[in-house]
MIVEXTOR-207212 format. One line per 4 residues: number of its first residue (from 1); for each residue y, z, x of C-alpha. Coordinates in nm, 4 decimals, padded with zeros to 6 digits. Layout:
// residues N
NUM> Y,Z,X | ...
This chain:
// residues 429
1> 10.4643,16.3549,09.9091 | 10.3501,16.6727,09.6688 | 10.0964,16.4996,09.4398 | 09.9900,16.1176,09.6015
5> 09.7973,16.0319,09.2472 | 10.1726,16.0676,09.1083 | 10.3260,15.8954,09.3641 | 10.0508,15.5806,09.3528
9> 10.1775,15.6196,08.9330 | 10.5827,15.5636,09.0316 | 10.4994,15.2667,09.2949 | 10.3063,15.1043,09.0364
13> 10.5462,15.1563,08.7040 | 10.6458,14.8761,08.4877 | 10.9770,14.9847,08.5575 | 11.0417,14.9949,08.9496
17> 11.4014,15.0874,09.0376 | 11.5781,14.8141,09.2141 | 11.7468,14.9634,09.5597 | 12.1149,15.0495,09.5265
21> 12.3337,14.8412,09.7525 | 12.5512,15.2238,09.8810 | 12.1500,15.2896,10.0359 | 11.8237,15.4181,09.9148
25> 11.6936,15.7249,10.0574 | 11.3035,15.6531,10.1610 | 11.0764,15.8808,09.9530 | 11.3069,15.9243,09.6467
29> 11.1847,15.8719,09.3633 | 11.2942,15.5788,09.1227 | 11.4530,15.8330,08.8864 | 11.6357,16.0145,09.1776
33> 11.7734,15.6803,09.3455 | 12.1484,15.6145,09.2659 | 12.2320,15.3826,08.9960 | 12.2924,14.9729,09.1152
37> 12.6474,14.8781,09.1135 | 12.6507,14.5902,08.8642 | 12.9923,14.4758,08.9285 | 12.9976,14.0860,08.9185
41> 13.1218,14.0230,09.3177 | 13.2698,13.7025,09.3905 | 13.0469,13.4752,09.6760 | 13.3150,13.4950,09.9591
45> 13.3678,13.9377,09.8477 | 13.3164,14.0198,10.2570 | 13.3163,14.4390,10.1344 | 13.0297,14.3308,09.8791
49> 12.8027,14.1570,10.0909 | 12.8161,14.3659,10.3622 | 12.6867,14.6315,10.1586 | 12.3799,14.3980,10.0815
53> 12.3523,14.3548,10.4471 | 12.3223,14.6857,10.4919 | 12.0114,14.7052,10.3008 | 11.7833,14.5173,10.6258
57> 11.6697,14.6343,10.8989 | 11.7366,14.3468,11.1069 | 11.9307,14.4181,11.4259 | 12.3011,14.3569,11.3551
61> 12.3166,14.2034,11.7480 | 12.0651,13.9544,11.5781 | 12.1828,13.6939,11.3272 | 11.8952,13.5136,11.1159
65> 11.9582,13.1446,11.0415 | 11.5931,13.0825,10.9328 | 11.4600,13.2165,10.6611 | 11.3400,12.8576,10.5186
69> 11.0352,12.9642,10.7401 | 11.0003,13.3161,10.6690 | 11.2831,13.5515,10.5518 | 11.4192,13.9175,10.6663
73> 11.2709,14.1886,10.4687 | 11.5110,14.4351,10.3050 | 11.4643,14.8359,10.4019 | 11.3302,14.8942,10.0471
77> 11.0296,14.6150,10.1158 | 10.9467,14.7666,10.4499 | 10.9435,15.1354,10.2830 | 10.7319,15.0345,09.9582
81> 10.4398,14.8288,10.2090 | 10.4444,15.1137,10.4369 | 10.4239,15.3935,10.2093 | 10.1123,15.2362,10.0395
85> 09.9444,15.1533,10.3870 | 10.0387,15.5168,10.4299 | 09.8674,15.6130,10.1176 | 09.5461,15.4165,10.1864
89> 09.4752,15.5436,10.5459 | 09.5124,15.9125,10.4367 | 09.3748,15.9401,10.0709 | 09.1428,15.6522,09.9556
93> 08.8682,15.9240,09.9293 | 09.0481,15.9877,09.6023 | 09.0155,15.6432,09.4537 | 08.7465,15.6963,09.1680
97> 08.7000,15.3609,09.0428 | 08.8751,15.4577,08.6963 | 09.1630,15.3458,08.5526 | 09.4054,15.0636,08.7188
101> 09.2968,14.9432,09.0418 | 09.6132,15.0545,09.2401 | 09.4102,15.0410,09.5762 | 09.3273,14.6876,09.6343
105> 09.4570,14.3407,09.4951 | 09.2469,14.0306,09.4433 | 09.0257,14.1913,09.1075 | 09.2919,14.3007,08.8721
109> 09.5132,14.0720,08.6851 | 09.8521,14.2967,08.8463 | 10.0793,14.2804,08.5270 | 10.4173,14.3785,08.5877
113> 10.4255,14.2156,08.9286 | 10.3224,13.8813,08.7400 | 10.5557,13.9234,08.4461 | 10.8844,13.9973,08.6885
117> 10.7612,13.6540,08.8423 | 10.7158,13.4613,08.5131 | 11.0910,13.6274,08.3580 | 11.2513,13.5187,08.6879
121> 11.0987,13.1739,08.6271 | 11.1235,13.2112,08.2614 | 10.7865,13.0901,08.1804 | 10.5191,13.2799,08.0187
125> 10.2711,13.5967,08.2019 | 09.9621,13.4030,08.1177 | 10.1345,13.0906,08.3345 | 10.1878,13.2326,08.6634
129> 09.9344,13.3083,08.9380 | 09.9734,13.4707,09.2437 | 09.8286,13.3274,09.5683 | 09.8662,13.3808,09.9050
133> 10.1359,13.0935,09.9826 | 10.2361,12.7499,09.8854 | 09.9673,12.5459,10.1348 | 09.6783,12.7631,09.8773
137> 09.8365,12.7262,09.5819 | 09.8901,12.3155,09.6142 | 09.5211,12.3370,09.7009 | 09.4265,12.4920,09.4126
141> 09.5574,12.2637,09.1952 | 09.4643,11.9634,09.4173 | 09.1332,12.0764,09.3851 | 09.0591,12.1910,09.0531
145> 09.1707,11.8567,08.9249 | 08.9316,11.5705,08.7912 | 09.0777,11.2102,08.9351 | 08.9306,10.8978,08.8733
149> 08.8494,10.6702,09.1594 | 09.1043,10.4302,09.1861 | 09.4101,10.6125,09.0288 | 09.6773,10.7281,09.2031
153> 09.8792,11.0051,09.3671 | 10.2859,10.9287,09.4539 | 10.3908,11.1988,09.6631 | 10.6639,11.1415,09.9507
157> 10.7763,11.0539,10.3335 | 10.9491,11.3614,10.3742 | 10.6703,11.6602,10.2386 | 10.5420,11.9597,10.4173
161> 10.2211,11.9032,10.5220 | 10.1229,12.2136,10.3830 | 10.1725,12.0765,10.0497 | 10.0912,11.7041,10.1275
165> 09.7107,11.7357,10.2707 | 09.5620,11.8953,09.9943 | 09.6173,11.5736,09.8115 | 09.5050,11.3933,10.1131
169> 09.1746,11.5829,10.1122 | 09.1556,11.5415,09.7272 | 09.2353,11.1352,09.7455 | 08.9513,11.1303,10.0055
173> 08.6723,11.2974,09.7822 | 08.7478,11.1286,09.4701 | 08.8165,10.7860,09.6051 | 09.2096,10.7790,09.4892
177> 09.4686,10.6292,09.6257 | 09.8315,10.8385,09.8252 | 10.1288,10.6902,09.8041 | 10.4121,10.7776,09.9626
181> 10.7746,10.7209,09.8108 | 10.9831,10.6121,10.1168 | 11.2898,10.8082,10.0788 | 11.5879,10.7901,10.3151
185> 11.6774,10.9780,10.6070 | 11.9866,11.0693,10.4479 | 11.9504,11.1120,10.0548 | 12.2628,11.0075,09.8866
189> 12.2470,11.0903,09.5075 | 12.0018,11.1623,09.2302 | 12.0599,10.8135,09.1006 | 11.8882,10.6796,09.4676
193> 11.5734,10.9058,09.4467 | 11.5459,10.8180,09.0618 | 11.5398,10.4358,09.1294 | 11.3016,10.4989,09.4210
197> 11.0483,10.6766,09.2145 | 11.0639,10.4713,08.9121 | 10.9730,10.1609,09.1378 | 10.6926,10.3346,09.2884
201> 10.5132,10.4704,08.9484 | 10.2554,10.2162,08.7936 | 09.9711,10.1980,08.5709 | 09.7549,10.3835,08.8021
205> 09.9539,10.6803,08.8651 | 09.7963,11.0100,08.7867 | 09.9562,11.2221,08.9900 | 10.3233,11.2609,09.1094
209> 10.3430,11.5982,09.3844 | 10.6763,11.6118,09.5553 | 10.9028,11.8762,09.6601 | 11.1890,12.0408,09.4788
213> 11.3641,12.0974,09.7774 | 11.3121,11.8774,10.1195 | 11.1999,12.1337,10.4245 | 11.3215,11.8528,10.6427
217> 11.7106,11.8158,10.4696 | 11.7696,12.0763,10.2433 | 11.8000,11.7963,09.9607 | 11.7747,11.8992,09.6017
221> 11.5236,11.6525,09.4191 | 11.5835,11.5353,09.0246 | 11.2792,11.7073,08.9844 | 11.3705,11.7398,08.5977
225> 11.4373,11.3944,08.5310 | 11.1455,11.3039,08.7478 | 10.9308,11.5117,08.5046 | 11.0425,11.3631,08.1947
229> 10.9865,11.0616,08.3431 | 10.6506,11.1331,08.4634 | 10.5715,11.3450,08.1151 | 10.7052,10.9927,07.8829
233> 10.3926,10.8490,08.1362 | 10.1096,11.0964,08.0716 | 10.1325,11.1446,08.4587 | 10.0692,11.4982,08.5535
237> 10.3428,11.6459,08.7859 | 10.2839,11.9213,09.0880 | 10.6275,12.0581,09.2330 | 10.6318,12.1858,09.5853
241> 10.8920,12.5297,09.5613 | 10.8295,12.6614,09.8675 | 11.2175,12.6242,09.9960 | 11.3377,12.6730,09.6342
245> 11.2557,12.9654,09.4188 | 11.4955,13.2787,09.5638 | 11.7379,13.0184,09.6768 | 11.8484,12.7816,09.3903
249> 11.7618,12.8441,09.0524 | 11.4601,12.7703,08.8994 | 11.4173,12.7145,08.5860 | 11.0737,12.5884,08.5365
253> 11.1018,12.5448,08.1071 | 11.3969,12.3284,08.2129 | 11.2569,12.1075,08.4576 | 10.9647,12.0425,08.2790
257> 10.6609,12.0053,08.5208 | 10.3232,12.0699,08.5057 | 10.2256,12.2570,08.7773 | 10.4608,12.4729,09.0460
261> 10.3586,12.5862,09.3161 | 10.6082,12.8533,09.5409 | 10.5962,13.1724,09.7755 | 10.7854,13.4723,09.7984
265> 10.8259,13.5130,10.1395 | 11.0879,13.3212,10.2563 | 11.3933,13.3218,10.0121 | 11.2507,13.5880,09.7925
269> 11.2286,13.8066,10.1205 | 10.8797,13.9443,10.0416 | 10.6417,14.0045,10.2883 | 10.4158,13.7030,10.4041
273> 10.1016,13.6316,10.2098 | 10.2762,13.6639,09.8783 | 10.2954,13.3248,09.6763 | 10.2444,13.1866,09.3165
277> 10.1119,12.9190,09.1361 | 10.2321,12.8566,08.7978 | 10.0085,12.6021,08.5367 | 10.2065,12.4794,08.2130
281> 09.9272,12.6312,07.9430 | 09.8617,12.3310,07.7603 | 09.7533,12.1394,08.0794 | 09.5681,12.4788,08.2498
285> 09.2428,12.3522,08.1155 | 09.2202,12.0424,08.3434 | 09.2925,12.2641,08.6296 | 08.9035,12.4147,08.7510
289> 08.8975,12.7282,08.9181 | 08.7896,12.6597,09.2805 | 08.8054,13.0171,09.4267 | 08.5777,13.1827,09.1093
293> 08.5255,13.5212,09.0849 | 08.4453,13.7132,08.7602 | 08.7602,13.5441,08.5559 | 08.6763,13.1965,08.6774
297> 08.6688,13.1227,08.3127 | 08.9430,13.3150,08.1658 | 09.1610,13.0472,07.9600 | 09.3306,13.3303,07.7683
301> 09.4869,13.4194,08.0878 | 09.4739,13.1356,08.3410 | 09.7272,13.2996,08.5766 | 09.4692,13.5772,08.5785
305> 09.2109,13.3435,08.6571 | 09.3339,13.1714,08.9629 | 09.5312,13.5868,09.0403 | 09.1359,13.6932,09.0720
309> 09.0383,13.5707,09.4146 | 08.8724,13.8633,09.5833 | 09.0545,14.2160,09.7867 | 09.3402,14.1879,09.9041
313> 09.6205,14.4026,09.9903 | 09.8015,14.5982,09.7201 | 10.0300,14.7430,09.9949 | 10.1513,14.3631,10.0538
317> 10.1900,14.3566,09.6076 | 10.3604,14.6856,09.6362 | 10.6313,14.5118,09.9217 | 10.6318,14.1858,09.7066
321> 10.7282,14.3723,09.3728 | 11.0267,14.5439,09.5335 | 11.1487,14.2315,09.6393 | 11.1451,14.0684,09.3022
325> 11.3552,14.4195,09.2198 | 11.5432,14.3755,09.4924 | 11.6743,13.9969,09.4503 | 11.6929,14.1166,09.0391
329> 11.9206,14.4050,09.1211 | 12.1493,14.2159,09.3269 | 12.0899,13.9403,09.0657 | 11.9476,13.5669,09.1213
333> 12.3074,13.4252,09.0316 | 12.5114,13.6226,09.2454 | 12.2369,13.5852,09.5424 | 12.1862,13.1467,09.4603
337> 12.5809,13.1422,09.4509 | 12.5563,13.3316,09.7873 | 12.3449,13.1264,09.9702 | 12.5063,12.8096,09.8637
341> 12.8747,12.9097,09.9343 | 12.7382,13.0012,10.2529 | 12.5845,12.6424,10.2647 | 12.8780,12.4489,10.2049
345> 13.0901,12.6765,10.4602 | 12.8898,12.5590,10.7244 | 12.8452,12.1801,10.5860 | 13.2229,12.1978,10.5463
349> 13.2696,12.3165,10.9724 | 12.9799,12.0626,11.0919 | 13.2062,11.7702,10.9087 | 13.4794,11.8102,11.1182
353> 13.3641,11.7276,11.4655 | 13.2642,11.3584,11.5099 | 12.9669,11.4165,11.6861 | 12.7317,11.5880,11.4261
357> 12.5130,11.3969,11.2200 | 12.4270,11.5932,10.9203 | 12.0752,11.4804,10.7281 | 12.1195,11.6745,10.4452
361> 12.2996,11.4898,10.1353 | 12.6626,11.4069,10.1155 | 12.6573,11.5325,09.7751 | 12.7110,11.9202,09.7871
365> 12.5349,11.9603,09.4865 | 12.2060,11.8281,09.6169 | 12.1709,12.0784,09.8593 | 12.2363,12.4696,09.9172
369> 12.1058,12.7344,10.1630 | 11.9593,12.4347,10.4046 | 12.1615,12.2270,10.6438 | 11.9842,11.9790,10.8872
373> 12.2392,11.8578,11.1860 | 12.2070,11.7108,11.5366 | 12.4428,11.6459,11.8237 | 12.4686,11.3496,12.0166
377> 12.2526,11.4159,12.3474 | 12.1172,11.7445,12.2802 | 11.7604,11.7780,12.0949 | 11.7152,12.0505,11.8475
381> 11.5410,12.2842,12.0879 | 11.8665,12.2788,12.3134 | 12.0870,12.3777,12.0193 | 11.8302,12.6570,11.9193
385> 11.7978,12.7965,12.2509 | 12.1683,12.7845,12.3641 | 12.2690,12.9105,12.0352 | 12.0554,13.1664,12.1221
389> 12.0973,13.2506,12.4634 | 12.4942,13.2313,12.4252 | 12.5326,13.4427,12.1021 | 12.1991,13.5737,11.9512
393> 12.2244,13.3201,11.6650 | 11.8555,13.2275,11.5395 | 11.8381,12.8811,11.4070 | 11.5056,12.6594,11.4181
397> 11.4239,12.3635,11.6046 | 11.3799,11.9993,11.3994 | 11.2706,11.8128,11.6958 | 11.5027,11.5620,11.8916
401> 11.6752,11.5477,11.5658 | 11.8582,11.8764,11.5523 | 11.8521,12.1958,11.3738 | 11.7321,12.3372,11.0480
405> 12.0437,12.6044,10.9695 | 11.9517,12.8007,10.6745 | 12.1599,13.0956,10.5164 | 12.0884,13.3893,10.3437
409> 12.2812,13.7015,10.1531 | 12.2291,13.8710,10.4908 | 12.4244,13.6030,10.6657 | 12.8028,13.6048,10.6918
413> 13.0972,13.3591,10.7417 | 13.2063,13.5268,11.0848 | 12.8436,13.4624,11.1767 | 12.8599,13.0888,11.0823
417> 13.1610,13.0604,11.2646 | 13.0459,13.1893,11.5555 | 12.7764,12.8814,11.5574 | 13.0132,12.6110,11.4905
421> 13.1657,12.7668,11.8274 | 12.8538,12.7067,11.9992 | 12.7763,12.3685,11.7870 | 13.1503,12.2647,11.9487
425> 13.1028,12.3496,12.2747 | 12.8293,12.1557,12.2709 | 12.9680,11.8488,12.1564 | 13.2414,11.8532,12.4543
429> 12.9945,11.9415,12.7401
């Protein structure tokens, strides 16, 4: 590294280059790195996508079936976060308070990381916030909203309860009221949730914050029809993305909500501590700041205002800015059509053996990269750990009721087959 001021410059340009899937030399710089191959590959092109999962680090004895809790980072993510950390430990004498704070995060309103965010999301720069994860950015909504006693907040059976108890807290200090939409086990159809929700919203309801995408199935919510819904209402609507942005598309002009709140690190493949809020700017003034620094205040940019939280790690910006170039290289409709023909590959093997219960929809088009299954007799930590222990396959736990089997661009049919072995081997112990 000749000259580290340039070098902080070219990891901090509006104009990162995203990682070319034939390999990325570490230390080249973006003008020296060989030009993305832009060549529309079909979902199933095996030569294609191995390419891509050439790109991660991950062990190829090791196959990664849960990235709806955290997700692999790609070589270029590793590189840019440790080149930075690199750059702090050895030259932060240099840093001379001047210009663009390139050293820390938490005090500068970070730009071109938050207008990558806002085009993938199409929405506006002044929209979008970046937080630490989904659990703080449902917070900060939850909290910097006024709520009369007595109204109410519909949320559902089935949320995370990092996005479900900052409503809890919030129903508790302002004397409202939670109610929780009791959807199925097994969602059916759109037509099901939409009947389910409409019956559950009455005069009193402030408030509706669900999920777009069920941690616990993999189902796909009407969010966008719950919205207008909600919107015809004056009812102010809070989307949980945390298993959604990276992995179907988002669209969040389309759908039509309020407030969305999402991370980066599990679909999106950034590191962890990397999340965003986004605030639809005609509502952002009835959202209060409740972690104020000097932009509290700042209604011409509210995404800067709840972006402005204290230090934080730039090196941990730096790795979530080369994901967003990574997944926008590849490109978010090649990478969603991925995951989901991955999805239904597997749906489509579980179906055929008598013995699997499946909880995510029936409907392939409410659900993607996430399939829940069990097995008569065997919990879910039995399927994890012989899936494991038998073939290196790395699937998560659900409890007694099975598995949470989530795929990614690094994931392969061969590997899926290779657990529906396992899954029927199971089934005929």
């Amino acid at each position: 590294m000749k000259d580290r001021r340039q070098f902080l410059k070219s990891i901090s340009a509006a104009a990162l280059a995203a990682p070319a899937l034939t390999g990325t030399a570490r230390g080249q710089s973006p003008a020296e790195r060989p030009p993305v191959d832009l060549a529309l590959p079909a979902p199933d092109a095996p030569e294609y996508w191995d390419k891509v999962r050439n790109q991660f680090l991950l062990a190829r004895d090791n196959v990664f079936f849960n990235n709806g809790t955290i997700g692999a980072m790609p070589r270029v993510v590793v590189d840019r976060i440790t080149d930075h950390l690199q750059l702090m430990a050895t030259s932060i004498a240099e840093w001379d308070y001047v210009g663009d704070a390139n050293w820390i995060s938490g005090y500068g309103p970070l730009l071109q990381i938050r207008s990558k965010a806002a085009r993938l999301l199409n929405v506006d720069l002044d929209e979008i916030g970046l937080t630490e994860n989904v659990t703080s950015g449902a917070s900060y909504v939850a909290a910097g909203l006024d709520l009369e006693p007595g109204s109410e907040i519909i949320t559902t059976n089935q949320e995370h309860e990092g996005g479900r108890s900052s409503w809890l807290v919030a129903a508790q200090r302002h004397k409202t009221v939670v109610t929780e939409v009791k959807l199925p086990p097994v969602i059916q159809s759109r037509d099901q949730v939409m009947d389910l929700f409409q019956k559950a919203i009455t005069s009193k309801t402030k408030v509706i914050a669900i999920s777009h995408v069920i941690t616990g199935s993999g189902a796909i919510l009407p969010v966008k029809e719950i919205c207008a819904e909600a919107r015809a209402r004056r009812i102010f609507t809070v989307l949980d993305g945390a298993q959604a942005f990276g992995h179907i598309p988002v669209d969040l002009r389309e759908i039509g909500c309020d407030a969305y709140v999402g991370c980066f690190h599990k679909w999106m493949l950034s590191p962890a501590g990397t999340g965003f809020m986004y605030i639809r700017k005609d509502v952002a003034p009835e959202v209060w700041s409740s972690v104020a620094s000097g932009q509290w205040n700042n209604h011409e940019d509210n995404g800067y205002r709840f972006t402005q939280r204290g230090t934080g790690s730039m090196s941990m910006m730096m790795g979530l800015e080369a994901a967003l170039d990574f997944h926008s290289a590849i490109g978010p409709e090649r990478v969603t059509a991925r995951i989901k023909y991955l999805g239904d590959y597997l749906r489509e093997g579980l179906r055929k053996n008598a013995k699997v219960t499946i909880y995510s929809p029936p409907d392939n088009t409410m659900c993607a990269g996430i399939t829940v299954y069990g097995i008569q007799g065997v919990t879910g930590k039995q399927i994890q750990d012989e899936m494991w222990q038998r073939d290196r396959l790395r699937p998560r736990s659900s409890g007694r009721r099975g598995v949470r089997h989530c795929t990614h661009i690094y994931n392969s049919t061969a590997e899926i087959d290779r657990a529906l072995k396992i899954v029927n081997e199971l089934t005929q112990a």
